[in-house]
C-alpha positions as CSV (number, residue, x, y, z in Angstrom):
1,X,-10.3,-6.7,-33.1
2,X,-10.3,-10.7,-32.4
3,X,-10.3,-11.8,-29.4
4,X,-6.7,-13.2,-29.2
5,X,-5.3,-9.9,-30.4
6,X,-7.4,-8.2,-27.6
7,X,-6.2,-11.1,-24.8
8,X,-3.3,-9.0,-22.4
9,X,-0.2,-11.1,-21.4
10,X,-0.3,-11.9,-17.8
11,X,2.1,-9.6,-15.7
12,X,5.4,-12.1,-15.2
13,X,7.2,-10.0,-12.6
14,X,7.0,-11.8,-9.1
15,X,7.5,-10.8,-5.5
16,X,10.0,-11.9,-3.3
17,X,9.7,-15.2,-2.1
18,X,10.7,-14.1,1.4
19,X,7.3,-12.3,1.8
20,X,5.7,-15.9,2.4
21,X,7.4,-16.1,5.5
22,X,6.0,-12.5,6.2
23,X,2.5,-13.7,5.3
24,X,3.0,-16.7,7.5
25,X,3.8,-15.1,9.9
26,X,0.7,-12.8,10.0
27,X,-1.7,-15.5,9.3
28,X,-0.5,-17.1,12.7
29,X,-0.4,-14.5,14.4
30,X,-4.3,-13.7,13.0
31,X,-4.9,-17.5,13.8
32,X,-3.7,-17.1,17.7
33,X,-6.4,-14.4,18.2
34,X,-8.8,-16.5,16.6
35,X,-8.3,-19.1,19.1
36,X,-9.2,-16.9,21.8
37,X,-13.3,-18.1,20.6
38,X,-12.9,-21.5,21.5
39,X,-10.9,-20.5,24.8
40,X,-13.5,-18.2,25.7
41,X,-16.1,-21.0,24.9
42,X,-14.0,-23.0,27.2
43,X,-14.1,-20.6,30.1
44,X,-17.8,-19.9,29.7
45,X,-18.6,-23.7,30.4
46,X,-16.7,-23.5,33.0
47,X,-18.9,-20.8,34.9
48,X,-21.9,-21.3,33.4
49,X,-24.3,-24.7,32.4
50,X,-23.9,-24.7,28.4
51,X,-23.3,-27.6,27.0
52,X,-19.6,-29.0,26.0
53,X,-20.0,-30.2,22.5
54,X,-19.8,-26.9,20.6
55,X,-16.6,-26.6,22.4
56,X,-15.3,-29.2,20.2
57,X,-16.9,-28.0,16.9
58,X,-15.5,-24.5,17.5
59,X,-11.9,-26.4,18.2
60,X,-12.2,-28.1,15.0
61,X,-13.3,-25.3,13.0
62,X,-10.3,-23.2,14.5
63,X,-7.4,-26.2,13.5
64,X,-8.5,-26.3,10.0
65,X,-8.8,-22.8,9.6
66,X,-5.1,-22.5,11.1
67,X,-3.9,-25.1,8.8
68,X,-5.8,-23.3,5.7
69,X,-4.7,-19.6,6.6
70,X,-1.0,-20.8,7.4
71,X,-0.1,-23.4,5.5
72,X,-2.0,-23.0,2.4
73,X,-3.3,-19.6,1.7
74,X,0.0,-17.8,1.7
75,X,1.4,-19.9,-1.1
76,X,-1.2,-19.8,-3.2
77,X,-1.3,-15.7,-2.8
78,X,2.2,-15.7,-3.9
79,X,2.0,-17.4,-6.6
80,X,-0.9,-15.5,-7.9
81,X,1.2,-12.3,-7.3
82,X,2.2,-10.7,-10.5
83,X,3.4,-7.1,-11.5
84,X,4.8,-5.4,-14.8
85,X,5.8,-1.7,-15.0
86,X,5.0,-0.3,-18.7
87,X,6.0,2.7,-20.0
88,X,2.4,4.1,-19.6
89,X,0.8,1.9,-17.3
90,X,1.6,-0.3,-13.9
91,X,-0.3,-4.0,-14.4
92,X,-0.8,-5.7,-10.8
93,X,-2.4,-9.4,-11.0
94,X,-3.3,-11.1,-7.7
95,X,-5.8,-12.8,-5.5
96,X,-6.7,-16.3,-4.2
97,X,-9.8,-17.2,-5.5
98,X,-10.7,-14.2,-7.1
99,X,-8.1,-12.9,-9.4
100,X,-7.7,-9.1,-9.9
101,X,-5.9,-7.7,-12.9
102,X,-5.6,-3.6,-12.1
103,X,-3.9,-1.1,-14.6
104,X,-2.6,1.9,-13.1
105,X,-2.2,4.5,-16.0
106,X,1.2,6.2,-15.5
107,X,-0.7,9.5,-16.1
108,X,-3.2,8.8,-12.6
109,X,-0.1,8.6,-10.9
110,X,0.1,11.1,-8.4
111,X,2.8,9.6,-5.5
112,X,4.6,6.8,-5.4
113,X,6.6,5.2,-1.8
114,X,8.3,2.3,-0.3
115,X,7.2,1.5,3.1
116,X,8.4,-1.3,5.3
117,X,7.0,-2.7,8.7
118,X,9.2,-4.3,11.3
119,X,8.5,-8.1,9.6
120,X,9.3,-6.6,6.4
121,X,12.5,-4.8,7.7
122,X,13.4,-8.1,9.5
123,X,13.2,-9.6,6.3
124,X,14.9,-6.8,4.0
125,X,11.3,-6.1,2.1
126,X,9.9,-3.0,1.3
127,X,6.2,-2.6,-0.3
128,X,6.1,0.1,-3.3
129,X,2.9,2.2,-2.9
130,X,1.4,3.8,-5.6
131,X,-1.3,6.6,-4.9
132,X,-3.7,7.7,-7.6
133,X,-6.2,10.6,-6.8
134,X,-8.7,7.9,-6.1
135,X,-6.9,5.0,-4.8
136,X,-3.7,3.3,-3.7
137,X,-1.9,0.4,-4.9
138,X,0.7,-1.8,-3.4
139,X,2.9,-4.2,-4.4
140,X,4.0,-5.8,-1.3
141,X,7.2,-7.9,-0.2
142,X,10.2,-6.8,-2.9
143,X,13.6,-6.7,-2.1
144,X,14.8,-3.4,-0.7
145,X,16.7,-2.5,-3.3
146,X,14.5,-3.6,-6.0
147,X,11.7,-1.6,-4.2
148,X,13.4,1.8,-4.6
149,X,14.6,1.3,-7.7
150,X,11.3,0.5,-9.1
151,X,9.9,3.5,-6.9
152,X,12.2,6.0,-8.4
153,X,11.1,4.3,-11.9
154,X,7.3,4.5,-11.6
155,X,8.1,8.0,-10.2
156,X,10.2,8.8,-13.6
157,X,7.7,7.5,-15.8
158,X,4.8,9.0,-14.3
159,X,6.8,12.3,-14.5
160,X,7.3,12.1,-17.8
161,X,3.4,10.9,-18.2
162,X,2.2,14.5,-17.1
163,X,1.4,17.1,-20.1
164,X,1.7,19.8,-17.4
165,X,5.3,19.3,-17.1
């Protein structure tokens, strides 16, 4: 087999683009409590002799990490995020600097779900969940009403996947 015959299309479905407002969320929220080290650093000079100047490092470290995490990282996961639903198989693609491509064989498929969180309901997202007997799977942040019709789908084809039935 040559290696272009062999080469897999990359999955071409994509989440919802409201899920980046969901991540962004997140990531700021993640960034507050990590600017609870430098505020802490803060108090401790306060109380005890150690010198100011990491204060500032710390500070610095904390604003570009805020700016990365918020402003940057959440794109770039979306735009990475890909999924296609086969008749025997579920293809997921994603990551930021590492990109993972995962095939779910319809026939490992043991559960599949929707589940939502209050950002995600705020936002009319649902994630689709996909349980194998070792593992689960998520595609997060579709539209609700994509998410269960895709969940009853994945459910259908795995159904008809299984020899035992």
């Amino acid at each position: 087999m040559s290696r272009e015959t062999s080469m897999r299309e990359k999955p071409d479905q994509a989440l919802d683009q409201k899920v980046l407002k969901v991540w962004t969320i997140v990531a700021a929220a993640e960034w507050l409590f990590l600017l609870l080290v430098p505020v802490g650093y803060w108090v401790a000079t306060r109380y005890f002799p150690i010198p100011e100047w990491p204060l500032y490092v710390l500070a610095g470290l904390v604003i570009l990490a805020g700016i990365f995490k918020i402003l940057i990282i959440p794109k770039m996961q979306w735009k990475r995020w890909r999924y296609k639903i086969y008749d025997n198989e579920v293809e997921l693609m994603y990551g930021v600097f590492v990109i993972r491509r995962v095939i779910i064989p319809m026939i490992r498929v043991q559960h599949v779900d929707t589940a939502q969180g209050p950002l995600l309901r705020h936002y009319q997202l649902s994630a689709v969940t996909i349980s194998t007997a070792a593992t689960t799977h998520e595609i997060p942040g579709l539209d609700e009403e994509k998410a269960n019709i895709l969940r009853d789908h994945i459910a259908e084809l795995a159904r008809e996947a299984d020899p035992d039935e």
